[in-house]
DRENSE-185846 format. One line per 5 residues: number of its first residue (from 1); for each residue x, y, z of C-alpha. Coordinates in steps of 0.5 Angstrom, whole numbers, plus 500, padded with zeros to 3 digits. Example, Ala and Ser with C-alpha at 12.3 -4.5 7.8 and 13.67 -1.06 7.14 Angstrom:
1> 525 491 516 ~ 527 498 514 $
% end
This chain:
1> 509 496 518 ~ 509 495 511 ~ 511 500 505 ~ 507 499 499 ~ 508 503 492 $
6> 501 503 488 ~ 503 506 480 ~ 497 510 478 ~ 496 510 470 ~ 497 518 467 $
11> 501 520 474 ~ 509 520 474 ~ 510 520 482 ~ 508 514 485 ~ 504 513 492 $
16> 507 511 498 ~ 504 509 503 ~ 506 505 511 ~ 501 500 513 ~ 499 496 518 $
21> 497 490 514 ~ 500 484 512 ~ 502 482 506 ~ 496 477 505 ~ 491 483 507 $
26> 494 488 502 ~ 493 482 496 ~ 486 480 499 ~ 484 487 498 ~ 488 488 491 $
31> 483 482 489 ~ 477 484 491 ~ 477 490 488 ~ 479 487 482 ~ 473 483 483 $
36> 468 488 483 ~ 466 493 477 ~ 468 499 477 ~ 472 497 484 ~ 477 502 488 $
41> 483 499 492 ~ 482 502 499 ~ 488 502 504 ~ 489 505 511 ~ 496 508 513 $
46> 499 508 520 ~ 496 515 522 ~ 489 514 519 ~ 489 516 512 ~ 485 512 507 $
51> 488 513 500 ~ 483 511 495 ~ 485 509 488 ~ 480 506 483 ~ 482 499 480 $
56> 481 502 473 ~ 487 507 474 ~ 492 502 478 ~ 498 501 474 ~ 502 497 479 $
61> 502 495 487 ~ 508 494 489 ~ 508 490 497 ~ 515 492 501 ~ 518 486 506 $
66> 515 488 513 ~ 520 493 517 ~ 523 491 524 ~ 523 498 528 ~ 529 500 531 $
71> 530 499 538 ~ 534 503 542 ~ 538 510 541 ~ 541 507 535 ~ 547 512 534 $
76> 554 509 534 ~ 560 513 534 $
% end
């Protein structure tokens, strides 16, 4: 699972979303949006949420290290 941070232009709170993808996904994407007129980055959360930001309104996109899922109870005493 990776976390990113997408900064949109006017707006103070910045979207986090968890995704499936890999880094390399997400870049691939950033850049053909960025490629396109009037482009719109596009990214799907773990549960299915498209989250739609046009290319014009990024600010940044910030690609978190992958997370390891716990495994076990994790609780210690």
């Amino acid at each position: 699972m990776m976390e990113i941070k997408i900064g949109v232009r006017s707006v103070h709170r910045e979207l986090v979303v968890e995704t499936d993808l890999t880094a390399e996904q997400i870049e691939e994407e950033i850049r053909n949006a960025l490629a396109v007129q009037r482009g719109v980055f596009v990214v799907t959360d773990v549960k299915g949420r498209r989250v739609m930001v046009p290319v014009h309104s990024l600010g940044f996109i910030e690609i978190g290290e992958p997370e390891a899922r716990p495994v076990g109870f994790g609780g210690t005493l």
